[in-house]
DSSP file (Angstrom, degrees, kcal/mol; ACC not computed):
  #  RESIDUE AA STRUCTURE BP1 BP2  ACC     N-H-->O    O-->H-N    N-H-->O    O-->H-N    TCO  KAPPA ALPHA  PHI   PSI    X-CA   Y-CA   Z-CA
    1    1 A X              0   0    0      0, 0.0     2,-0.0     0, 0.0     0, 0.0   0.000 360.0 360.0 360.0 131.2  190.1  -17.4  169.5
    2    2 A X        -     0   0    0      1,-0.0     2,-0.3    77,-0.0     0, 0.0  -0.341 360.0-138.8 -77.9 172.0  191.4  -14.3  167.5
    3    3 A X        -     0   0    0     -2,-0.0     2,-0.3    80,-0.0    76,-0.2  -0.580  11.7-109.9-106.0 170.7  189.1  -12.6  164.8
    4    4 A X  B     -a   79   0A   0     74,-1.1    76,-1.4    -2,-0.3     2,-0.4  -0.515  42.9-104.6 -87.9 156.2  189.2  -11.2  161.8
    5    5 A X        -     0   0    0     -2,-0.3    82,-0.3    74,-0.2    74,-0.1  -0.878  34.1-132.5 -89.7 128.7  188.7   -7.6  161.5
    6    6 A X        -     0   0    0     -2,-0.4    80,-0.2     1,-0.1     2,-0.2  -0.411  27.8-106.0 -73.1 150.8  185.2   -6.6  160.3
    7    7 A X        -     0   0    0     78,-1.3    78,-0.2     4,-0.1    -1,-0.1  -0.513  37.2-116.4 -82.0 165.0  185.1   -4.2  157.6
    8    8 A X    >>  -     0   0    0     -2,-0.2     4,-2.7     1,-0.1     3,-1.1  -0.448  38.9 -89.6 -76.5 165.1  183.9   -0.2  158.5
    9    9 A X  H 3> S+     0   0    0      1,-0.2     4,-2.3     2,-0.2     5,-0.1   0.809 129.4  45.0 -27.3 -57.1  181.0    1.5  157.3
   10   10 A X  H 34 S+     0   0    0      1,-0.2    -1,-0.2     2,-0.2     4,-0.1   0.752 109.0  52.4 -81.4  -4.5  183.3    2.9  154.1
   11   11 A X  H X> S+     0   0    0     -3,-1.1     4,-2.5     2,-0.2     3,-2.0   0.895 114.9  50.6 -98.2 -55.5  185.2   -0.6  153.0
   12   12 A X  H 3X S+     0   0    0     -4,-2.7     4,-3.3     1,-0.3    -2,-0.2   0.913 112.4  38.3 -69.5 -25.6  181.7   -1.8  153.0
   13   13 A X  H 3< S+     0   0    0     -4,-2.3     4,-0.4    -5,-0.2    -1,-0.3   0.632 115.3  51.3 -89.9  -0.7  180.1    0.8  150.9
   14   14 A X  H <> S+     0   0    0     -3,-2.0     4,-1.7    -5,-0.1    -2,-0.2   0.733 108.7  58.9 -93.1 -11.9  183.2    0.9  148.7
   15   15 A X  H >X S+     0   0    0     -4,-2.5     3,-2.4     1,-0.2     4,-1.1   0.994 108.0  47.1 -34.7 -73.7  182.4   -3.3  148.8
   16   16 A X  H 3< S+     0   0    0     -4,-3.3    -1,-0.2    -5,-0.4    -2,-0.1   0.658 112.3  49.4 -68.1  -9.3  179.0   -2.6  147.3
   17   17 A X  H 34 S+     0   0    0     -4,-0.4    -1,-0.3     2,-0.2    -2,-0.2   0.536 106.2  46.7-115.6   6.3  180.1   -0.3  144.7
   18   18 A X  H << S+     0   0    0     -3,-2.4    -2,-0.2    -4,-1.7    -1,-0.1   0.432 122.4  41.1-118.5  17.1  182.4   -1.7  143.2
   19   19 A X    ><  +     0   0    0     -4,-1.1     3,-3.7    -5,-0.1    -2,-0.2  -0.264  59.1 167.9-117.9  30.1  180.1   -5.0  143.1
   20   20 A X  T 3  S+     0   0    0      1,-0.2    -2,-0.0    -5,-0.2    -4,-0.0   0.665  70.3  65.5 -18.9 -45.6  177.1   -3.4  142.4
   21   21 A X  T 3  S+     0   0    0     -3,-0.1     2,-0.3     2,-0.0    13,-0.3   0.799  90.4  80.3 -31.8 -40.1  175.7   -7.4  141.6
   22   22 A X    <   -     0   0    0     -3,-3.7     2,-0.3    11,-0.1    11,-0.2  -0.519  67.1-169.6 -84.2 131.7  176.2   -8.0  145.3
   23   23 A X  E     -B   32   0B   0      9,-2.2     9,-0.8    -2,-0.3     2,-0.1  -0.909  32.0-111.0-113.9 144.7  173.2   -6.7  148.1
   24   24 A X  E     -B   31   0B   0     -2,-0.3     7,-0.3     7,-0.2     2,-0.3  -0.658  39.0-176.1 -86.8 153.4  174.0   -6.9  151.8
   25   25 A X    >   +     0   0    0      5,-5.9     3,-0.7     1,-0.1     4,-0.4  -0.880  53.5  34.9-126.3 161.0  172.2   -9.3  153.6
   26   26 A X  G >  S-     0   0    0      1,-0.3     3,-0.6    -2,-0.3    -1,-0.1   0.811 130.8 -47.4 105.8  20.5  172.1  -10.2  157.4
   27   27 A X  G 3  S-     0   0    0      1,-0.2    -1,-0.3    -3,-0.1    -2,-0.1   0.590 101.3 -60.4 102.2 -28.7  172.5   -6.7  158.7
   28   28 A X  G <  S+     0   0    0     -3,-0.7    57,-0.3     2,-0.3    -2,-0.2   0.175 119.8 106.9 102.9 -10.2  175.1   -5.9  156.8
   29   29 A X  S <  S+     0   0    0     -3,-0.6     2,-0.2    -4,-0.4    55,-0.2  -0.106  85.4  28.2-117.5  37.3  177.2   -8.7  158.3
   30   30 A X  S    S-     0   0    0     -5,-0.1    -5,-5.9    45,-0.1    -2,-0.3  -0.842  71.4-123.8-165.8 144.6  176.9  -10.8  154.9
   31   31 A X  E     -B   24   0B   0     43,-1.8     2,-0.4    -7,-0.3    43,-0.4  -0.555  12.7-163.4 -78.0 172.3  176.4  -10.7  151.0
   32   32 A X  E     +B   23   0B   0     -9,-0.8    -9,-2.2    -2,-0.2     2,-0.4  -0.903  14.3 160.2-162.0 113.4  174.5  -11.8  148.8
   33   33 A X  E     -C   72   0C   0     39,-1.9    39,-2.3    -2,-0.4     2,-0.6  -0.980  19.7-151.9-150.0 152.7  174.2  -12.3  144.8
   34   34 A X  E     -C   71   0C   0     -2,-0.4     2,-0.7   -13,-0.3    37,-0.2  -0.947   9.3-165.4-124.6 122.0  172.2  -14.5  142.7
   35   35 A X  E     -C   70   0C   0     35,-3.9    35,-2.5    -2,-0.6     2,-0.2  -0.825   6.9-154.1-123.8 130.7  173.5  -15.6  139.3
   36   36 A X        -     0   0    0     -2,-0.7    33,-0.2    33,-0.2     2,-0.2  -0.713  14.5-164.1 -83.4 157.1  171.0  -17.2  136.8
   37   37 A X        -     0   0    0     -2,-0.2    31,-0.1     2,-0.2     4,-0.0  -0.733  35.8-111.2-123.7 169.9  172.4  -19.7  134.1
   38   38 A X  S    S-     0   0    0     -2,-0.2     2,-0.2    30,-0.1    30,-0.1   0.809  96.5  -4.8 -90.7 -34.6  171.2  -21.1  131.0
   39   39 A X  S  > S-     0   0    0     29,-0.2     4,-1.1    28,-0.1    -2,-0.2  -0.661  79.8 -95.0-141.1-153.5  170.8  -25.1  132.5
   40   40 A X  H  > S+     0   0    0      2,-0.2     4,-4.0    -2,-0.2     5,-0.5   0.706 122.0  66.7-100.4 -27.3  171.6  -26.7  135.8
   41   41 A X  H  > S+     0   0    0      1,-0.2     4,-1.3     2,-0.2     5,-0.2   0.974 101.0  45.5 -78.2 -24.3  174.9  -27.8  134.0
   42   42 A X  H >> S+     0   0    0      2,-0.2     3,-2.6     1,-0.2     4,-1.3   0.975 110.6  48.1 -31.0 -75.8  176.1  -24.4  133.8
   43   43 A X  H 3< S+     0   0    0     -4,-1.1    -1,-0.2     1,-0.3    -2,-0.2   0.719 111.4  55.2 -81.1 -25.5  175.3  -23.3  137.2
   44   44 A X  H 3< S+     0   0    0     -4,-4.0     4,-0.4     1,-0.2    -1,-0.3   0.582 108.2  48.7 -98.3   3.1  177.1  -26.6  138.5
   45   45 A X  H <X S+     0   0    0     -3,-2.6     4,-0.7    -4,-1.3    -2,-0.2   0.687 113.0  44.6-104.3  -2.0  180.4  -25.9  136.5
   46   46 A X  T  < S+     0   0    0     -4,-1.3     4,-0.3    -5,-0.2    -2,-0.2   0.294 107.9  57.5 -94.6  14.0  180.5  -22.5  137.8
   47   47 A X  T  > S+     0   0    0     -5,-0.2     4,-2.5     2,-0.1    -3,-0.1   0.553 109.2  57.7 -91.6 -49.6  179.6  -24.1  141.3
   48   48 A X  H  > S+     0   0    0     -4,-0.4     4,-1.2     2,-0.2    -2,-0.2   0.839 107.9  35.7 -36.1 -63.5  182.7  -25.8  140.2
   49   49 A X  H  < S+     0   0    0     -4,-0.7    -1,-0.2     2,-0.2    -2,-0.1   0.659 109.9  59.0 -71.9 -45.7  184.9  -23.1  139.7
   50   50 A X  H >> S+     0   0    0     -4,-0.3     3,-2.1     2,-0.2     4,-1.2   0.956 107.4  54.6 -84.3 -50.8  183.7  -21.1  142.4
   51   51 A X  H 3X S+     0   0    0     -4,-2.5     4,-1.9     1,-0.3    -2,-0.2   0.860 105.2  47.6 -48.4 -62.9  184.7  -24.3  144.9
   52   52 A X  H 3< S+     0   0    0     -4,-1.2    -1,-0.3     1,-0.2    -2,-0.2   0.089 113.2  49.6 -95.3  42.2  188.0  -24.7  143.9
   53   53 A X  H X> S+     0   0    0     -3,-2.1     3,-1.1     6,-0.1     4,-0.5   0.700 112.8  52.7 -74.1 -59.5  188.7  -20.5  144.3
   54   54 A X  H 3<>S+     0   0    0     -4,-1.2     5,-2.1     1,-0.2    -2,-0.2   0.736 110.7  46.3 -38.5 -52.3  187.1  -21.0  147.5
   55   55 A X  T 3<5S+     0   0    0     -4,-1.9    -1,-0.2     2,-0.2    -3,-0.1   0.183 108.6  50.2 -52.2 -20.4  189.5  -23.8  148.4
   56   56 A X  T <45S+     0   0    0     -3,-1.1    -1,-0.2    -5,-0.1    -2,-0.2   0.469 114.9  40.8-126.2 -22.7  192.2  -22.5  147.6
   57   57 A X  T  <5S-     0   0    0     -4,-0.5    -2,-0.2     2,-0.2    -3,-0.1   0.138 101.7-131.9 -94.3  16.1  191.5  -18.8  149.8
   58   58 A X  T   5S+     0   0    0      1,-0.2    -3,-0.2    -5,-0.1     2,-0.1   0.911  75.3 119.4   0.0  79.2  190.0  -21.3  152.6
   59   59 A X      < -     0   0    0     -5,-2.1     2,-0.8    30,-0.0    -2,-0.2  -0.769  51.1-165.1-152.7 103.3  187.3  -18.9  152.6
   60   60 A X        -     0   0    0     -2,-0.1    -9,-0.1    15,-0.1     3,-0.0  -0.751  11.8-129.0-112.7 104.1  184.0  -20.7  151.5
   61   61 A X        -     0   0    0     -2,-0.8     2,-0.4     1,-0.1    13,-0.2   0.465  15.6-130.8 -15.6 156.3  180.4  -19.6  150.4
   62   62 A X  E     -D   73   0C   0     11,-1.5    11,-2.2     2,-0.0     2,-0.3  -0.964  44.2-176.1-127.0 147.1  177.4  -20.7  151.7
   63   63 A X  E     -D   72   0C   0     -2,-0.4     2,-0.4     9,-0.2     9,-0.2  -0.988  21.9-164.3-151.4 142.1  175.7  -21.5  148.5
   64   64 A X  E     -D   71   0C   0      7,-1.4     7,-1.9    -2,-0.3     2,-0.4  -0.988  10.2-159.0-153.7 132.0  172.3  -22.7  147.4
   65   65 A X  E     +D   70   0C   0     -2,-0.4     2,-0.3     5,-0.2     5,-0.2  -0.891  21.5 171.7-119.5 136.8  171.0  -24.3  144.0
   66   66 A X  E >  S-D   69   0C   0      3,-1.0     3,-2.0    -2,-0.4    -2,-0.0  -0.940  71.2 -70.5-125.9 120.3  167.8  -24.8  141.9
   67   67 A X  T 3  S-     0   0    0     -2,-0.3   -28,-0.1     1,-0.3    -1,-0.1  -0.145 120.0  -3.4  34.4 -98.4  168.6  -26.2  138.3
   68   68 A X  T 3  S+     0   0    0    -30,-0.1    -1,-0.3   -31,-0.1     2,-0.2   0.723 118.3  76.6-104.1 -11.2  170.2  -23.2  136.7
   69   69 A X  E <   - D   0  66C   0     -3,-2.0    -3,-1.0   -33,-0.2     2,-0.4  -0.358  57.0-176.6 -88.4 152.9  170.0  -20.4  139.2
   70   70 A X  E     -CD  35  65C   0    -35,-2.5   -35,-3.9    -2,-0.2     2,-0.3  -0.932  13.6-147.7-160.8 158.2  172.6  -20.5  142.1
   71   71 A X  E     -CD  34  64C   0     -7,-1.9    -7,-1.4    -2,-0.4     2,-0.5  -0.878   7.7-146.1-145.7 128.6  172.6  -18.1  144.9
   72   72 A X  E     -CD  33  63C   0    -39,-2.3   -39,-1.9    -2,-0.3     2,-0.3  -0.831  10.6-172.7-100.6 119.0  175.9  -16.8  146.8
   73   73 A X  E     - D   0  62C   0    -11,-2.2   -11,-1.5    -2,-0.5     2,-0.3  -0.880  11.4-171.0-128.8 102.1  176.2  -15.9  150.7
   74   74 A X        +     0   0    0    -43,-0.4   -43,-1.8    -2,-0.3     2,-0.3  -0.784  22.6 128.8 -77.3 131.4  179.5  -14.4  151.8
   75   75 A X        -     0   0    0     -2,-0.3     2,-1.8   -45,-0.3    10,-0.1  -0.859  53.0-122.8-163.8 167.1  180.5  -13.8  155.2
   76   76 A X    >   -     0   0    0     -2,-0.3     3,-3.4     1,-0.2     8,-0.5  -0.587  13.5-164.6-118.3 101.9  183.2  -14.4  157.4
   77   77 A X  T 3  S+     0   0    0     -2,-1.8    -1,-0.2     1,-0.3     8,-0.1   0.441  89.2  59.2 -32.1 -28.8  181.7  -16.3  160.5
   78   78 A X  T 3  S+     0   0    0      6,-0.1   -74,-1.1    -3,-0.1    -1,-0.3   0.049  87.2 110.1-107.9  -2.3  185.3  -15.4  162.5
   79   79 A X  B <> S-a    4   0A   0     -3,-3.4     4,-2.1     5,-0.8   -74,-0.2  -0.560  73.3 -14.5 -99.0-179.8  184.8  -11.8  162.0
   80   80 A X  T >4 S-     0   0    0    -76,-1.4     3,-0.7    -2,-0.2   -76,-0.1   0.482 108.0 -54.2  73.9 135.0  184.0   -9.1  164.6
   81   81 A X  T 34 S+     0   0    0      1,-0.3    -1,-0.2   -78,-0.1     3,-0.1   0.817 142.6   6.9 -13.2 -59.9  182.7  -10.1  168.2
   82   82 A X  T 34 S-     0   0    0      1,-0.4    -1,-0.3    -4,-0.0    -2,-0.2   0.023 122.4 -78.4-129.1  26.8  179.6  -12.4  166.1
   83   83 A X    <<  +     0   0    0     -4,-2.1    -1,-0.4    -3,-0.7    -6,-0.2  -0.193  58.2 150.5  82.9 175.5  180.6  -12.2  162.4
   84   84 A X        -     0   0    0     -8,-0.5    -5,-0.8   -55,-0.2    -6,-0.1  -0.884  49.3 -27.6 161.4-166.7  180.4   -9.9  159.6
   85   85 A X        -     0   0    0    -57,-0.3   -78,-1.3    -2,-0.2     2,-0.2  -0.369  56.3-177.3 -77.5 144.6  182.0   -8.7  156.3
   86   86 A X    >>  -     0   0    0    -80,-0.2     3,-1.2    -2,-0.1     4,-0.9  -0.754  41.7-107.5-127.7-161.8  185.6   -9.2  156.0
   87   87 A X  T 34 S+     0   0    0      1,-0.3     4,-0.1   -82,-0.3   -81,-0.1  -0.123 122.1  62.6-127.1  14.3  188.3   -8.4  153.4
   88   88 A X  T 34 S+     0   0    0      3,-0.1    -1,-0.3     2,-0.1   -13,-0.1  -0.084  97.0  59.5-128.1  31.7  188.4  -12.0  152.6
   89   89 A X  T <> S+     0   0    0     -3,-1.2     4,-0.6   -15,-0.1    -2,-0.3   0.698 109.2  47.0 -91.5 -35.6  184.5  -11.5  151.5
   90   90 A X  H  X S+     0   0    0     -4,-0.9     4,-0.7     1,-0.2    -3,-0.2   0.765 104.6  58.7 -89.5 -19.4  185.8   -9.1  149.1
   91   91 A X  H  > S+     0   0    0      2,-0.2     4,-2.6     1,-0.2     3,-0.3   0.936 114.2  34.2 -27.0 -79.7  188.5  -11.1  148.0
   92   92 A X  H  > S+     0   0    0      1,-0.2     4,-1.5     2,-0.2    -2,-0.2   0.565 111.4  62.1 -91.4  18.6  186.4  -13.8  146.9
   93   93 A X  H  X S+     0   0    0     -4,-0.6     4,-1.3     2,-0.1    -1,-0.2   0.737 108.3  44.3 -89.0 -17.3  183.7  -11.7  145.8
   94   94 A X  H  X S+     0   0    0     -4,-0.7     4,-0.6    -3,-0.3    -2,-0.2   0.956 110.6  51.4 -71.7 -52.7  186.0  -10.2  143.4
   95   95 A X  H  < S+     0   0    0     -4,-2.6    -1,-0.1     2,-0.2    -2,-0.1   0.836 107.8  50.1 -61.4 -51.6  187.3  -13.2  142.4
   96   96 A X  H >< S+     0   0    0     -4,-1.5     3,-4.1     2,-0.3     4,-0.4   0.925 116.2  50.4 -29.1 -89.3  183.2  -15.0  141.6
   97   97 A X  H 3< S+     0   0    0     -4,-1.3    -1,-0.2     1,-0.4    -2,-0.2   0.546 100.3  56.4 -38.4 -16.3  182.6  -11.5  139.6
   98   98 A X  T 3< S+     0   0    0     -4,-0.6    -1,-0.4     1,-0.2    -2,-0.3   0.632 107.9  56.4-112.3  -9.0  186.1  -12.1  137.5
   99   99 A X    <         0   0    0     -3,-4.1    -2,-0.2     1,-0.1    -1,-0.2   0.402 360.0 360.0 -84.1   1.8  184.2  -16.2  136.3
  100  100 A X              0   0    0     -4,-0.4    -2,-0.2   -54,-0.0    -3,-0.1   0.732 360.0 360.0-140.6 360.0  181.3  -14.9  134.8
C-alpha cells in the first residue's frame, strides 16, 4: 500500500505556528485542539460543519464530545512507515481554524 509523505521537522513547526491553537500529540505523529462552546448545541453544529469539510477532503478527525466542549485529533493513519502528520492534517486544520 503507498503512503502519504509525513511532514519534516520544519513543515511541522511551521504547522504549529501558524496554528498556535493546535499542540502535537502522539509523538509528534498527531494534533490536537480543544474548542469550548457556549451549549452542547453549538459544539454539535460545528461538529457539523467540521464533518462535512472532512467529507468532502476524505480526510476525517478523530473527535470526542462532552456537552459543549469538543476535542479534535488530526493525523493521517497512511502516513510514514506507521503514521504521522501529513499535509492533509494541515489542510483540514486550516480549514477547522477558518469555522470558528
Amino acid at each position: 500500500m503507498a503512503t502519504v509523505p509525513e511532514l519534516d521537522e520544519a513543515e511541522r513547526s511551521r504547522l504549529l505556528a501558524d496554528h498556535p491553537e493546535w499542540e502535537l500529540a502522539r509523538e509528534g505523529k498527531a494534533i490536537i485542539r480543544t474548542f469550548q462552546f457556549g451549549n452542547f448545541s453549538e459544539a454539535w453544529g460545528f461538529m457539523s460543519r467540521v464533518a462535512l469539510l472532512a467529507d468532502a477532503q476524505d480526510h476525517h478527525p478523530e473527535w470526542f464530545n462532552v456537552y459543549a466542549k469538543v476535542e479534535i485529533t488530526l493525523t493521517t493513519h497512511d502516513a510514514g512507515t506507521s503514521g504521522g502528520l501529513s499535509h492533509r492534517d494541515v489542510k483540514l486544520a486550516r480549514a477547522i481554524d477558518a469555522l470558528v
